[in-house]
Legacy VTK file of the C-alpha trace (Angstrom):
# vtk DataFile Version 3.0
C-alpha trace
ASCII
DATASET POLYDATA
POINTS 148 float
36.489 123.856 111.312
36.647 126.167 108.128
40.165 127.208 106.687
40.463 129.848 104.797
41.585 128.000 101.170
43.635 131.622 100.004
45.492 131.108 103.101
49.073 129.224 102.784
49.922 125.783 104.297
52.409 125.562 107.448
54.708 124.042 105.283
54.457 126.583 102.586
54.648 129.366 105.178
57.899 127.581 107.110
59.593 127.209 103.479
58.939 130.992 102.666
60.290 132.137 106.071
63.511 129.629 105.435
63.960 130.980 102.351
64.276 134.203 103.123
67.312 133.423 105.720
69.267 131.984 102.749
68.503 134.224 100.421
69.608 136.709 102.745
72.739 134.960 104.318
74.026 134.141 100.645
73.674 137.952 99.673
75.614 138.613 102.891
78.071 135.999 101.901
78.204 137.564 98.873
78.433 140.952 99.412
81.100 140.461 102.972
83.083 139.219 99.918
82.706 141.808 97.300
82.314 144.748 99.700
86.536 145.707 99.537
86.582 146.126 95.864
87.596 149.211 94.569
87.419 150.787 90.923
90.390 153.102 90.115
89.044 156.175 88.237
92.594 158.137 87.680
93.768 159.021 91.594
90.605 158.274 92.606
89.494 154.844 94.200
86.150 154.061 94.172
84.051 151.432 96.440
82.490 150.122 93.646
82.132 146.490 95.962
80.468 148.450 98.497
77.997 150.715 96.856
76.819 147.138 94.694
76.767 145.166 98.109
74.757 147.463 100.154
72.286 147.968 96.469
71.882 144.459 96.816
70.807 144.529 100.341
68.586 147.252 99.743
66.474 145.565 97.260
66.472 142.128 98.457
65.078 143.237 101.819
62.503 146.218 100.259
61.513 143.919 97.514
60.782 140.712 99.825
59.121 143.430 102.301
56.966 144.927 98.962
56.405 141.896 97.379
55.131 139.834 100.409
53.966 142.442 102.667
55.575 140.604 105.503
58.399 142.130 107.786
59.259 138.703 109.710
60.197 137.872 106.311
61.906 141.155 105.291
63.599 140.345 109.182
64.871 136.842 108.596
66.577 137.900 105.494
68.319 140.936 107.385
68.957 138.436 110.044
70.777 136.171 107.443
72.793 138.890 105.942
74.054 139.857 109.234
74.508 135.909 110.206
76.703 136.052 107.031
78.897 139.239 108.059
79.378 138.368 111.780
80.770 134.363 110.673
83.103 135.814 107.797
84.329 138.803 109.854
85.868 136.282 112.501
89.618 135.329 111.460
90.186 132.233 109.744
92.711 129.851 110.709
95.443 131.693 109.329
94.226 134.881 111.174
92.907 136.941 108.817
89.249 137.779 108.493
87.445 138.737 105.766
86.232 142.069 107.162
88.718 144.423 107.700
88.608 147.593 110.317
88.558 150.210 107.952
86.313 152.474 105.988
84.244 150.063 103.944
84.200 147.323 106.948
82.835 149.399 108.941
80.334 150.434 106.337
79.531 147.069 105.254
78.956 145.992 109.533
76.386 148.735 110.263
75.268 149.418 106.464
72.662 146.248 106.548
71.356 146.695 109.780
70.966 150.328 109.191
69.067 148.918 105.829
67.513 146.622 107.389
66.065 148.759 110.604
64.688 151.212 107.819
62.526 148.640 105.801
61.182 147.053 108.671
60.215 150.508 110.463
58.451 151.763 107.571
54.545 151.471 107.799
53.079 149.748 105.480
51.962 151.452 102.333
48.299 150.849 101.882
47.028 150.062 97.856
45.468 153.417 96.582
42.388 152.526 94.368
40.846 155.114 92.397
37.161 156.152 92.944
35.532 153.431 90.354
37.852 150.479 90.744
36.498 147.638 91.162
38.002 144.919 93.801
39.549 142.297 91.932
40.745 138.782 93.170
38.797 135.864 94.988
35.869 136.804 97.271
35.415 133.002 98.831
32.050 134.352 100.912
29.903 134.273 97.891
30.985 131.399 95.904
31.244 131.265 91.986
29.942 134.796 91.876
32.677 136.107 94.337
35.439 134.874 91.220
35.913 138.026 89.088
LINES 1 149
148 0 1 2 3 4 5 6 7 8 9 10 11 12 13 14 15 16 17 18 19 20 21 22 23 24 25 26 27 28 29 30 31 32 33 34 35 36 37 38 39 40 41 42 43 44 45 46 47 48 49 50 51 52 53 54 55 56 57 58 59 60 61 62 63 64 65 66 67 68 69 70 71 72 73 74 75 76 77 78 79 80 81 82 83 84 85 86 87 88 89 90 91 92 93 94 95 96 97 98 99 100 101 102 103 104 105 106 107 108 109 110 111 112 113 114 115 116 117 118 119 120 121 122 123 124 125 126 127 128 129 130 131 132 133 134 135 136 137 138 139 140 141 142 143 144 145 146 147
């Protein structure tokens, strides 16, 4: 049986995927933390913790979908991020949870998934080549004279 040698191992493929759930469920640590800080501009009180929380989310998940063209991946690190908010917004054992029922809670409970439904329901982008561009990478069919 030929494999294709380009093509990663089970192991590498199993490590990428559990990656991606702990990258994700630490930025939803992270950011289930942060999300309540404000930033006092005179009267005004800004959700600094939010807008930097949900940012984070936002690239993590577009970036892993971008740079690995993969939405199980892009999916296990939205599932991790919302692992993350449902364990911290359960009280603690002095009662009090981490995510409040107000404004930014609620923004911070259905911001991610909302993030998250977005990236994986976008199509994927094909790579635009321009007219004379020549394909560049490994072409295993041909041998030595498929390496360019």
């Amino acid at each position: 049986m030929l494999t294709d040698p380009d093509r990663p191992s089970l192991a590498a493929r199993l490590g990428g995927a559990a990656s991606c759930l702990v990258l994700g469920f630490v930025t939803g640590a992270i950011g289930t933390f942060a999300h309540q800080t404000t930033w006092a501009v005179g009267p005004l009180r800004l959700p600094l913790g939010l807008v930097v929380a949900l940012a984070a989310v936002t690239c993590l998940v577009v970036g892993i979908r971008l740079a690995l063209d993969s939405r199980l991946h892009a999916g296990l690190a939205v599932a991790g991020i919302l692992a993350a908010a449902g364990l911290f917004a359960l009280p603690g054992p002095s009662g009090s949870a981490l995510l409040p029922a107000n404004l930014p809670g609620y923004a911070w409970t259905f911001g991610p998934a909302i993030v998250g439904g977005l990236v994986l329901a976008w199509p994927r982008v094909p790579l635009r080549r321009g007219a004379g561009a020549r394909p560049t990478g490994w072409d295993t069919g041909r041998g030595e004279d498929g390496i360019q």
